[in-house]
C-alpha positions in Angstrom: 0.0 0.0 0.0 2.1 3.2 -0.8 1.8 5.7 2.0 -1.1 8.1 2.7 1.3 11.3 1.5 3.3 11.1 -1.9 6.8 10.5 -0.8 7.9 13.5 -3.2 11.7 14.9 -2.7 11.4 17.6 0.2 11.4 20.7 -1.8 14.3 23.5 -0.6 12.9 25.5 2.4 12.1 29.4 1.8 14.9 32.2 2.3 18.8 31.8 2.2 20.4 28.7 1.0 20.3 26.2 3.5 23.5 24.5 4.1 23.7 20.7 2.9 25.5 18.5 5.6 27.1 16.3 3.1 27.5 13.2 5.9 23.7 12.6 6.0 21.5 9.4 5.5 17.6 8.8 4.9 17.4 5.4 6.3 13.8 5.4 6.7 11.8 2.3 6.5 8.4 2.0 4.1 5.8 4.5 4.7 8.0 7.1 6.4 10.9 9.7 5.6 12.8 12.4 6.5 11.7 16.0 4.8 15.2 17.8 4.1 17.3 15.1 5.6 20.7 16.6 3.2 19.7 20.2 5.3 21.7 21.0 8.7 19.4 21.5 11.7 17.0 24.4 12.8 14.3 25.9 11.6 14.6 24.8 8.0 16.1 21.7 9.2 15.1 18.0 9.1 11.5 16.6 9.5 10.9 13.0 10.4 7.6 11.9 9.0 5.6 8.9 10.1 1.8 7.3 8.6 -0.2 4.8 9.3 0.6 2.2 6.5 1.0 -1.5 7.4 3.0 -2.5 4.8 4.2 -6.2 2.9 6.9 -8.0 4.9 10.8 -7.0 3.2 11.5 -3.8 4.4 13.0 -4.5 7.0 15.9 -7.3 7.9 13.0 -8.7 10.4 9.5 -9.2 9.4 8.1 -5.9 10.6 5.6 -4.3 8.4 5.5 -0.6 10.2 6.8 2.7 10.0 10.4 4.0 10.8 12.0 7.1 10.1 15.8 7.2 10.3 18.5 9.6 9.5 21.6 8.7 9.7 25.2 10.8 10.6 27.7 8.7 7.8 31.2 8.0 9.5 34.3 7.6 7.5 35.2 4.3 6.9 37.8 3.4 9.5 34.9 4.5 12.1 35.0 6.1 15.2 36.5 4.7 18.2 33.9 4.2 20.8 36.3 5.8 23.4 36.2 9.1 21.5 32.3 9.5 22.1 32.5 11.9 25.0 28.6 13.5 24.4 25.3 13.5 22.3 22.9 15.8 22.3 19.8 16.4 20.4 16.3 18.7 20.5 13.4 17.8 18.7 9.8 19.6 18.1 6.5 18.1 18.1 5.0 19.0 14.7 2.0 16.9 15.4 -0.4 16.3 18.1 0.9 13.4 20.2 -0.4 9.7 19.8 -0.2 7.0 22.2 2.8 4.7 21.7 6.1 4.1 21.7 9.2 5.8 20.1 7.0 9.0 19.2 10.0 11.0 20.7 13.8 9.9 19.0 16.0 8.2 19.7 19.5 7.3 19.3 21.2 4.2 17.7 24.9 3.6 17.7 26.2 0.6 15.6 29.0 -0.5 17.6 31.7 -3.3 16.2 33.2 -5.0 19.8 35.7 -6.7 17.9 36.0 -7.2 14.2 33.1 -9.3 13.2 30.9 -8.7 16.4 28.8 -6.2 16.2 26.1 -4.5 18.9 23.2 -1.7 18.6 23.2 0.1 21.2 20.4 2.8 22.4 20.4 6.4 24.0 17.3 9.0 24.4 14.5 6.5 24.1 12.0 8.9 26.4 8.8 7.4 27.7 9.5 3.9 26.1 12.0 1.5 28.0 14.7 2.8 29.7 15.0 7.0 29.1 19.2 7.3 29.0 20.0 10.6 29.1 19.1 13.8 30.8 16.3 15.2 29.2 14.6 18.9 29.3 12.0 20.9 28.0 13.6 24.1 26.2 10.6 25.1 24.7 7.0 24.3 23.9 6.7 20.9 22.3 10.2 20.3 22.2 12.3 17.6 23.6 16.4 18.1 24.4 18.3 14.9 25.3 22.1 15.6 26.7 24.0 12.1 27.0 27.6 11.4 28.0 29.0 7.9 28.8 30.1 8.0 32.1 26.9 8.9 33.9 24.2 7.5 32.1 23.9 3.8 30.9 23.3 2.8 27.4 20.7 0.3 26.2 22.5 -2.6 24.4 19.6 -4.4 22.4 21.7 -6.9 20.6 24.7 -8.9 21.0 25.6 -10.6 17.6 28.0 -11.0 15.0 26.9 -11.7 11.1 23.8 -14.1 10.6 25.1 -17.6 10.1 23.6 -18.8 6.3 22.4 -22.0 7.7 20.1 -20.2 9.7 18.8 -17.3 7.2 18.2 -14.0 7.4 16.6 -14.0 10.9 19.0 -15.5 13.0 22.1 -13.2 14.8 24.5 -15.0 16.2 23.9 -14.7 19.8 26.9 -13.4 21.5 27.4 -13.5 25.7 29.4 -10.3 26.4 32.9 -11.0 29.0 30.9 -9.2 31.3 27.2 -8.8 32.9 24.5 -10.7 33.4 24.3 -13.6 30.9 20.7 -13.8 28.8 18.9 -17.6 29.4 17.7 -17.6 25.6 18.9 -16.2 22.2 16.5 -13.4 21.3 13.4 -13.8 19.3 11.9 -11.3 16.8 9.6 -10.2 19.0 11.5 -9.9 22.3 14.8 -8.8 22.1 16.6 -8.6 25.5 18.0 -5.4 26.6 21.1 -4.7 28.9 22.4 -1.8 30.6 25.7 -0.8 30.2 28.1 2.3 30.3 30.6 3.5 28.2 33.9 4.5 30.3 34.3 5.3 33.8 35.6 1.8 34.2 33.6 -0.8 36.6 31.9 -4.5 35.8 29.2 -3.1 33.2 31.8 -0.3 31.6 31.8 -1.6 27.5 35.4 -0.2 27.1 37.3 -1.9 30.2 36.0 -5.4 28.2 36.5 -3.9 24.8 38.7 -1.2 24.5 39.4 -1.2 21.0 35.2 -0.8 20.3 34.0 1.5 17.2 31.2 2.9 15.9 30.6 1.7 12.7 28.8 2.4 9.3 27.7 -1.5 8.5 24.3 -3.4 8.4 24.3 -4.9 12.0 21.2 -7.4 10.9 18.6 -6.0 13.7 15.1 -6.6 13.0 14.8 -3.2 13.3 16.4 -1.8 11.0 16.3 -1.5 7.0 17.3 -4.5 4.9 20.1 -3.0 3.5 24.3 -3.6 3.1 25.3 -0.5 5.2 23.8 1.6 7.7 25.0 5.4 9.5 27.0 4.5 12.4 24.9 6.9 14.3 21.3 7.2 13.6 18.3 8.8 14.8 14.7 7.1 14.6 10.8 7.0 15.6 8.6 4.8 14.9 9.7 1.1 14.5 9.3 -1.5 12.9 5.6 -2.1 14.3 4.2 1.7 14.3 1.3 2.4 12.4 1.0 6.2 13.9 1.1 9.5 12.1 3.6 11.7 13.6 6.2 14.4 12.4 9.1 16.2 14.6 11.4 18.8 13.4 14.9 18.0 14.8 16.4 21.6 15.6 19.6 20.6 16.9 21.8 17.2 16.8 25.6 17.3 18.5 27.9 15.0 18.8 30.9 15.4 20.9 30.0 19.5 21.2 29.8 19.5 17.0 26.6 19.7 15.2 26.4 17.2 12.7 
């Protein structure tokens, strides 16, 4: 079913020139997309866009048939080393009038190689849904500011695995125990991933870096459900929705840092 609004190419906004942030992705999965995704951040800035489509099984690496917008924040090739991340920090505005449900507010995914071959997806921001890391404020009305840095506030890891194994198809990660942490009773199922925290420096038994120090972020497809079918993903992406939203929503992200930087 193609989505209720014609997913035309996001027209320039009015006024000066707006500058085009040559490191950006539109990730976004079937019947939503990011308005002016190439555009930097503010007034004439991104728009993630979300409708009520249930859509055929395909878009995603899992079998989910919703709605996710995603931009993404493209990293060079080698990556970023995990122990540079000192801070993120994002505001978003409420464009539309609020519906029940999850990830209406976004969040932030880091795709995170452990070692070469292993790779994890971790979360940060995630407000009102499972575990809200970060410190979050209200700057103005309708808008949403999340400030996260590693050593105070723990991180969501959602998956732990390497590349699918062929014998097992598409579907199946390969479930990987971490060195440290509580270890999960059962590999994860489509429906009910298992989530961990964990921090990122500051040392201790749940710190990622003491047990991996050489951890980057990474631009590769990590095979979440979640995520778009695709061969390479943003190693730092922002989303609402998921892979199970059928709501109409639409934020206008008016600011997006990363280590003090816009990007």
């Amino acid at each position: 079913m193609p989505p209720s609004v014609p997913l035309l190419p996001a027209p320039a906004p009015p006024g000066p020139t707006p500058t085009i942030v040559p490191d950006r992705r539109d990730h976004s999965v079937n019947g939503a997309w990011v308005d002016g995704w190439q555009y930097a951040t503010g007034v004439a800035g991104p728009v993630f866009r979300t409708q009520t489509n249930v859509n055929p099984a395909g878009g995603y690496t899992g079998g989910g048939t919703g709605n996710k917008a995603i931009l993404g924040h493209f990293l060079p090739p080698a990556g970023m080393p995990l122990s540079s991340l000192t801070s993120i920090e994002y505001t978003a505005e409420k464009l539309a009038p609020e519906v029940v449900g999850v990830n209406i507010i976004p969040y932030i995914n880091l795709i995170v190689e452990l070692v070469p071959g292993i790779i994890v997806v971790m979360v940060l921001g995630d407000f009102g849904n499972v575990v809200p890391t970060g410190t979050f404020s209200s700057p103005g009305p309708n808008q949403f500011k999340c400030v996260w840095t590693p050593g105070a506030n723990l991180v969501l890891v959602v998956n732990f695995e390497g590349m699918a194994t062929p014998a097992a198809g598409p579907w199946a990660p390969v479930f990987v125990v971490p060195s440290f942490g509580p270890a999960p009773s059962t590999p994860p199922s489509p429906g009910n991933w298992p989530g961990t925290g964990y921090k990122i420096g500051g040392g201790g038994p749940t710190d990622i870096l003491t047990a991996y120090p050489g951890a980057k972020i990474l631009n590769v497809d990590p095979l979440d459900g979640g995520l778009p079918k695709t061969t390479i993903i943003s190693g730092i992406i922002m989303n609402i929705g998921s892979s199970s939203n059928f709501i109409q929503n639409a934020i206008r992200l008016l600011d997006w840092k990363v280590n003090g930087v816009a990007v």
